[in-house]
Wavefront OBJ file of the C-alpha trace (Angstrom):
o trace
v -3.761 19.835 13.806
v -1.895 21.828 10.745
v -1.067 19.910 7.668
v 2.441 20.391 8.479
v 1.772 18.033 11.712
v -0.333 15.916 9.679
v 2.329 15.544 7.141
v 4.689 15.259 9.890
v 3.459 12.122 11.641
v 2.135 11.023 8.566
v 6.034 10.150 7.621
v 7.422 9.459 11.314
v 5.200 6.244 11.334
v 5.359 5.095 8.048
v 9.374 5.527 8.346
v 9.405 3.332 11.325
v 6.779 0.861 10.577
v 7.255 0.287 6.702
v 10.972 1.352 5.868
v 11.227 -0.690 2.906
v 7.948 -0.473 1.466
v 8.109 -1.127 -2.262
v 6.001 -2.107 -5.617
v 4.297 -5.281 -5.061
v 5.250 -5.991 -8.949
v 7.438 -8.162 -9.378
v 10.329 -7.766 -11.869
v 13.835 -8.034 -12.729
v 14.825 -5.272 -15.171
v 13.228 -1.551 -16.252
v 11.983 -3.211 -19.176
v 9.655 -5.731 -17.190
v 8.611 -3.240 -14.536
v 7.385 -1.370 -17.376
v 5.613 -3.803 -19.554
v 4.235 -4.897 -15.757
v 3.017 -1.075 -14.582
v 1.475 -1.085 -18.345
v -0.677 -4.436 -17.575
v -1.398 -3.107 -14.151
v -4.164 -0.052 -15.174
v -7.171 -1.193 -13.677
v -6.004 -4.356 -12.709
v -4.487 -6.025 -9.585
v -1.130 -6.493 -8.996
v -1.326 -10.267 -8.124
v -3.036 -10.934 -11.301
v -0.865 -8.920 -13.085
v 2.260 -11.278 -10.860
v 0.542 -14.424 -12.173
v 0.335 -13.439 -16.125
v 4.038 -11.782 -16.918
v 6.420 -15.012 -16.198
v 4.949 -15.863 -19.265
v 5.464 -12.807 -21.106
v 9.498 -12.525 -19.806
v 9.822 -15.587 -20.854
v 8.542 -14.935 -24.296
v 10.008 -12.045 -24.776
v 12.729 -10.850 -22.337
v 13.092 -7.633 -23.698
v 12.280 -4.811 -26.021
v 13.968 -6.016 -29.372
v 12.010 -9.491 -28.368
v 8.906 -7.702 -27.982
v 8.964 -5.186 -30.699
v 8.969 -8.376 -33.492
v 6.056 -10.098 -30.860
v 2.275 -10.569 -33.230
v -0.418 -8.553 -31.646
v -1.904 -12.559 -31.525
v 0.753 -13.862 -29.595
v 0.907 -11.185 -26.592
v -3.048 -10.921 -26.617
v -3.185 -14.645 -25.997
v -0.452 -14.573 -22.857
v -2.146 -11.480 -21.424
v -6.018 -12.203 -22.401
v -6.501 -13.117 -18.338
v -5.379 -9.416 -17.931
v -8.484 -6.492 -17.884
v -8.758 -4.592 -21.402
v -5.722 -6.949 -23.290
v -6.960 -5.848 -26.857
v -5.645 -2.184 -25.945
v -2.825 -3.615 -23.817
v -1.278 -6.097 -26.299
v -1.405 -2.781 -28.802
v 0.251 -1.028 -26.415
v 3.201 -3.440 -25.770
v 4.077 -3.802 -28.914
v 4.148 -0.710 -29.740
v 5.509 0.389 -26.408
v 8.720 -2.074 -27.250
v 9.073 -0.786 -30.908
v 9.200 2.695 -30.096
v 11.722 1.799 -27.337
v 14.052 0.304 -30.274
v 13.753 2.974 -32.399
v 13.674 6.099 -30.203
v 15.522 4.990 -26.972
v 17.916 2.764 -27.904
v 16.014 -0.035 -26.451
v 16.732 1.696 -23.231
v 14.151 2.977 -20.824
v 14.149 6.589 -20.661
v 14.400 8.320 -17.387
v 12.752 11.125 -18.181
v 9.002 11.619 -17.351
v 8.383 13.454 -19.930
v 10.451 10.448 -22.503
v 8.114 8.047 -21.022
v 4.836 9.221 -21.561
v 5.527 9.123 -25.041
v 5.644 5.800 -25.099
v 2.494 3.949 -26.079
v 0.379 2.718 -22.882
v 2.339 5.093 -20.586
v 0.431 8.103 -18.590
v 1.351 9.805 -16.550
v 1.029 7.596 -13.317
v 2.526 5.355 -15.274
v 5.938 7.394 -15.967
v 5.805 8.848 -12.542
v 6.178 4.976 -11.533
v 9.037 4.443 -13.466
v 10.790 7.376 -12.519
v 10.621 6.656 -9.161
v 11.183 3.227 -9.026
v 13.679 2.247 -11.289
v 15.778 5.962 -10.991
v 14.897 7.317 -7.757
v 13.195 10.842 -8.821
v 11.291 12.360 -6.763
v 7.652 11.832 -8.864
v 4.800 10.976 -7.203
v 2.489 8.465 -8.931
v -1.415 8.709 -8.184
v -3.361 5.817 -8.343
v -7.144 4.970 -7.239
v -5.265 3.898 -3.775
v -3.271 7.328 -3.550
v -6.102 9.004 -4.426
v -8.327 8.621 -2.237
v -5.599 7.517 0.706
v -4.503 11.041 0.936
v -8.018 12.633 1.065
v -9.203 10.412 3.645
v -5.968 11.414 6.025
v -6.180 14.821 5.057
v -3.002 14.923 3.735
v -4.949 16.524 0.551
v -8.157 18.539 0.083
v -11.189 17.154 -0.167
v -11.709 18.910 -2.762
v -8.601 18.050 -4.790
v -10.747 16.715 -8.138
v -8.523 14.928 -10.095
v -4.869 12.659 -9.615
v -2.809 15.732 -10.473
v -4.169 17.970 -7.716
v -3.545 15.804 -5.216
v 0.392 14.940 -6.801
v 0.770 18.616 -6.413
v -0.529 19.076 -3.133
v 1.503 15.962 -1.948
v 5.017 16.799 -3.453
v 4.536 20.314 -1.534
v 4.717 19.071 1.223
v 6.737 15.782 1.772
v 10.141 15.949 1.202
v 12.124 14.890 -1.801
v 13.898 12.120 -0.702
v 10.615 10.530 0.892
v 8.493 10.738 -2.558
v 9.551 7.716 -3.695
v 8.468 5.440 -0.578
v 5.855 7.881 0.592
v 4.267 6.672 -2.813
v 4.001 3.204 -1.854
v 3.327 3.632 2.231
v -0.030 5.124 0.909
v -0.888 2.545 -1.991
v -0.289 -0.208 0.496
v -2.278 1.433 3.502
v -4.845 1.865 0.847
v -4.601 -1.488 -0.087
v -4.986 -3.652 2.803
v -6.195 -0.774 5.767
v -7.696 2.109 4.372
v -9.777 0.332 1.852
v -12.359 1.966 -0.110
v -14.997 -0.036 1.131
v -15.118 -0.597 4.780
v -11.875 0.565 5.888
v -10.157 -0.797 8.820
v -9.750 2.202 11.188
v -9.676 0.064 14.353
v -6.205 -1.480 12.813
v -4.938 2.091 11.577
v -1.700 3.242 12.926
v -2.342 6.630 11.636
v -6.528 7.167 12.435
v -4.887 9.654 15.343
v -4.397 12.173 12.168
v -7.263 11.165 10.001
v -9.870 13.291 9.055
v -11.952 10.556 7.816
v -11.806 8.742 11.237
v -12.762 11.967 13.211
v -15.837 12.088 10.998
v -16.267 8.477 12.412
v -16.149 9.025 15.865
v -18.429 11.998 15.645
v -21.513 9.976 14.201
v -20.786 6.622 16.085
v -22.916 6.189 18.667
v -20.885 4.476 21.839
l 1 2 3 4 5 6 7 8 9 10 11 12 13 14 15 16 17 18 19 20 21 22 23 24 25 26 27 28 29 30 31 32 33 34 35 36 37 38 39 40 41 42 43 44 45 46 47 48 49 50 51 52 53 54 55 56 57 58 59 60 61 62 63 64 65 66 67 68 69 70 71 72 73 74 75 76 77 78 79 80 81 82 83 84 85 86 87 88 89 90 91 92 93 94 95 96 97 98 99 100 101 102 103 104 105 106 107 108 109 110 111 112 113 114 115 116 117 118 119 120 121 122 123 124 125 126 127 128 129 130 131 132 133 134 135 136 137 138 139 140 141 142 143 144 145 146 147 148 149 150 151 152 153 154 155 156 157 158 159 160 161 162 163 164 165 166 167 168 169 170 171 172 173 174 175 176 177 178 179 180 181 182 183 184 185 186 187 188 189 190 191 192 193 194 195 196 197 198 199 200 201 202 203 204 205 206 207 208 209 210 211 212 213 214 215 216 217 218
């Protein structure tokens, strides 16, 4: 099979079987899917659901959160993996947005990963999410999704190899979903430990799953 057929019923499926896949963060402005993409490094996203009412509530919004204390975000994130760094990050995250941006969130990729806390799966995130560019955000899930299938080399080393290798080949206005059909197939199928091929969809293109049925014995 070529990549270009890998690729290719790579996005027929996911088109038909997850149409409307989307973040699993939950949030109701740029502002909040920010601050919520910023709590979410090395962190769940249902933990991360369970600790930002609290923080909206608190402070709705950049000017809110630019005056916050570094005590008073620490305390309603401290349930949240590494919230010394994060609460830092927030604050100054919402300041620079006041001064620099207008309180707006910039668009641009490069804009965003200016901003404290913000990487560059992090702006690539934003980008796509809340303005529909065509950036392609690779986490631990992405990562090692699109090795498994094939859909990047094996011996892609690092995130940004295997955004390169990815945006070459799917087509712009499928970035944007294509990034979450593989975080949520690496989620809750393609898991890093013990992955479900018997429930895969997609284990008809997988490289990984070949491997499998090579070495099982029947």
């Amino acid at each position: 099979m070529t990549k270009k057929e890998r690729f290719e019923k790579f996005i027929t499926y996911f088109s038909i079987n997850a149409p409307n896949a989307e973040t699993e963060l939950l949030y109701n402005s740029p502002f909040e899917l920010l601050v919520a993409v910023i709590l979410s490094a090395q962190c769940t996203d249902k933990r991360v659901n369970l600790t930002t009412p609290s923080i909206f509530s608190r402070f709705p919004d950049a000017p809110a959160l630019a005056l916050g204390t570094f005590d008073e975000v620490f305390n309603l994130i401290r349930s949240i993996s590494f919230p010394n760094n994060k609460a830092k990050h927030l604050i100054g995250m919402a300041q620079m947005l006041v001064n620099d941006f207008g309180t707006e969130v910039p668009s641009d990729v490069g804009d965003l990963q200016k901003l404290p806390g913000v990487g560059r799966k992090t702006a690539n995130v934003i980008a796509s999410v809340i303005f529909n560019q065509p950036t392609m955000a690779v986490d631990t899930h992405v990562f090692r999704v699109s090795k498994r299938i094939g859909l990047a080399t094996l011996t892609a080393k690092n995130p940004y190899e295997v955004e390169i290798q990815l945006l070459r080949h799917i087509p712009k206005e499928l970035v944007h979903i294509s990034h979450h059909w593989l975080i949520l197939h690496g989620r809750y199928i393609c898991t890093a430990r013990s992955p479900k091929c018997h429930d895969c969809g997609i284990r008809d293109i997988c490289v990984y799953y070949e491997k499998v049925k090579q070495t099982t014995v029947v």
